[in-house]
N, C-alpha and C positions, 0 to 999 in steps of 0.2 A: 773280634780282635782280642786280644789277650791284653790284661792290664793287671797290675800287681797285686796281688795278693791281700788286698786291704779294702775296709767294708767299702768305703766311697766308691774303688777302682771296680767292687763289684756292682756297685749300682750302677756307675756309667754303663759298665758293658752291658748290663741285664736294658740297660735305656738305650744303646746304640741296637743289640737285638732287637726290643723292639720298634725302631725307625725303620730296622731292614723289611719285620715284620710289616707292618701298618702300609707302608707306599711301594712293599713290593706290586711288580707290575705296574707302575704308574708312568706315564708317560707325556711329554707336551703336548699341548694340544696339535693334534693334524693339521692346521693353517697355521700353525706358528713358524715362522720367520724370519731374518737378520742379514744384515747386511753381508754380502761375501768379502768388500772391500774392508771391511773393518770387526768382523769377529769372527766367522769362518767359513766353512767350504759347503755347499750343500750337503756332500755327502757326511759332513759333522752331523749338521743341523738332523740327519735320518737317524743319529744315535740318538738323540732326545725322543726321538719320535719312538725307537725301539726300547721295549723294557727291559731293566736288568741286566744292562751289559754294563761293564767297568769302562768309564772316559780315563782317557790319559789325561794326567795330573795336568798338563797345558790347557787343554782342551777344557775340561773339572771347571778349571780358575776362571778361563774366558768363560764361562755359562754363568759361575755364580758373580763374576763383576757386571758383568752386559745392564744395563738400566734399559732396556727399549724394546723388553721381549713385550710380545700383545698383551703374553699372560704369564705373566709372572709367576705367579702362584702355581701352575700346570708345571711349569721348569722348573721349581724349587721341589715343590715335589719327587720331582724325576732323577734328581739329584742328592736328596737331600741326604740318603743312607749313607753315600760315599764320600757326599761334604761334612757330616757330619763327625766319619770317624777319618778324615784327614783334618780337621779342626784340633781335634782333641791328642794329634801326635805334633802339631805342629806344624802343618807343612802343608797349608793355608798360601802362606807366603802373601800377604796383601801389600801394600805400595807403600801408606801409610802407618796403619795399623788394623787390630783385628776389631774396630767400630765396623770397616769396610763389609766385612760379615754381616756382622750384625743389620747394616742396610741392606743386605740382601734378603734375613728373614723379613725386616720390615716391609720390605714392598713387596713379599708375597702374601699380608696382611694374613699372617698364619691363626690369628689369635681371631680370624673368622672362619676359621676352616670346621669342619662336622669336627662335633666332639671327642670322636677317638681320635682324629690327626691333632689336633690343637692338645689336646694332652698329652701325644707323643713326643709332641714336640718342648712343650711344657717338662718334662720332668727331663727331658734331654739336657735342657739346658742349666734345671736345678741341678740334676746330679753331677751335669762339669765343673758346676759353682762348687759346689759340696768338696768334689774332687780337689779341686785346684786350693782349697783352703785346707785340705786334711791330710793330704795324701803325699809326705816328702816326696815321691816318685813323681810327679804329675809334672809334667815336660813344660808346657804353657802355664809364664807367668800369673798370681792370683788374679791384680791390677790390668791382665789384658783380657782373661776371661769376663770379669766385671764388666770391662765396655763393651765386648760382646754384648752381653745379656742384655746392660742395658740399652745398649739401641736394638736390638733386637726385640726387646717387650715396648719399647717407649717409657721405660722407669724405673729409675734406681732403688726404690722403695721396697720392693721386693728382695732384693742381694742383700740390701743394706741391713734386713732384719732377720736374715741367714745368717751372715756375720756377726749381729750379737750374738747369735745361739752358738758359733761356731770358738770357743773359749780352747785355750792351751799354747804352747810355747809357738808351736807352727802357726796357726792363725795368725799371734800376735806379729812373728817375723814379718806375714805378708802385707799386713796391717801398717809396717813402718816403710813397708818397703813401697807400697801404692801412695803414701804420704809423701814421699820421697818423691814418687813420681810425677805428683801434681801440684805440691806446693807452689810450684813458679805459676802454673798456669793460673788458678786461684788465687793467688796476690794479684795477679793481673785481672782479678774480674772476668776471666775468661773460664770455662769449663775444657778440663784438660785432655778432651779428644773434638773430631767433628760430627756434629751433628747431621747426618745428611738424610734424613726423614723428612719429610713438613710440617707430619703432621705430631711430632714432638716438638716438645716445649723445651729447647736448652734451659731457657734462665730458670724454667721450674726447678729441671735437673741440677742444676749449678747450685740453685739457694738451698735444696736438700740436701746438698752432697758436705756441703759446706758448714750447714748445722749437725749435720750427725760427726762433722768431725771435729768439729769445736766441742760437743755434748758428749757420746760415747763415744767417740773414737780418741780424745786428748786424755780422757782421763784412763784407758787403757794404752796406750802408748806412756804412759807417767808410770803408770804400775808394773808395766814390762820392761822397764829401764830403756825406753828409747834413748837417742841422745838429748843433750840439751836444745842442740838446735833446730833440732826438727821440733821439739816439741814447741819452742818459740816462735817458729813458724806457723805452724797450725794455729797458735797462740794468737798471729799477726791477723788471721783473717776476721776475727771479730771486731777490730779498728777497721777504721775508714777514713780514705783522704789521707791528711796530715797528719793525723795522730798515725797512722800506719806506716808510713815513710819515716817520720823523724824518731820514731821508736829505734830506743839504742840497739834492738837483735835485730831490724830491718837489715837483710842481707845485700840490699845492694842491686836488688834486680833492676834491670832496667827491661823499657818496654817498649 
């Protein structure tokens, strides 16, 4: 797929080549499955079966939302070249947001696959990070690639130490702008997408997320001329209780 002319937009694509590379020919498993009454038609279910053929974008979506395939991991594969570069234009289209994705990697438990797929898929997902923080072209929000990623790995820890490396006026933009996006949810003591893995830890994710933006993320937000109140906000999650509600720049949220 063709992406702009800028180094990040050339690593995606050299990492979307190779996903086409690595699971070309890959297929579901032969007994795999699914209800006709509620995802589709048999003769769908024969394209997973067949390698290499393009799904209609309906079709795409119902395989990577379905939670109840046998084997997960066989249909994620089978899919993943063409889910991959409709993730990264956009056009995904999931219900709630693009965490929804990100459960799809997770329950094909990719980060146990042979070492050449877990690193294709590995650096796939670094370089949309990459992308998405550097590349003004890059179509999908900084703030929704993030939760990709991270429910897609099980942790924010990773992104979140891209992002210090990732310095300059673009970065910081995206940096106010994903603060923006979450501060409600994080006054609330809530982490601001859904978690729908098991075997991830929200509250881990939420206490991390939470000090890296009270620590580096408040004091670059100050230095990039955020506004005032977002940076009072951010400011707000290091109170608790009372002291965080009767605070004079307490916004007002209600919950």
């Amino acid at each position: 797929m063709h992406l702009t002319d800028h180094p990040a937009g050339r690593r995606l694509s050299a990492a979307l080549d190779n996903l086409a590379v690595t699971f070309h020919g890959m297929t579901a498993h032969p007994d795999e499955h699914n209800c006709e009454c509620h995802w589709g038609s048999a003769q769908e279910l024969s394209l997973l079966k067949t390698p290499d053929v393009e799904l209609e974008p309906d079709l795409l979506r119902r395989t990577w939302k379905a939670i109840d395939w046998t084997d997960h991991a066989s249909v994620l594969r089978r899919i993943l070249p063409q889910f991959a570069a409709v993730l990264v234009t956009g056009g995904a289209e999931p219900l709630f947001g693009l965490e929804e994705a990100g459960h799809s990697f997770a329950r094909g438990r990719w980060q146990q696959w042979p070492d050449d797929h877990a690193a294709s898929v590995r650096e796939f997902l670094h370089a949309w990070w990459e992308h998405s923080l550097t590349d003004p072209d890059a179509v999908v929000p900084a703030h929704q690639v993030f939760v990709m990623c991270a429910e897609a790995s099980g942790s924010v820890g990773p992104w979140l130490a891209e992002w210090e490396k990732r310095t300059g006026e673009l970065s910081d933009r995206r940096l106010a702008e994903a603060a923006t996006e979450w501060e409600y949810e994080l006054l609330g003591d809530s982490l601001p997408w859904h978690v729908g893995w098991y075997e991830h830890d929200e509250e881990e994710m939420r206490a991390e997320l939470v000090a890296w933006l009270l620590g580096h993320a408040a004091a670059r937000l100050h230095e990039s001329g955020a506004s005032a109140d977002l940076q009072h906000r951010i400011r707000l999650l290091g109170l608790t209780d009372e002291d965080r509600w009767t605070d004079p720049h307490w916004p007002g949220h209600r919950y």
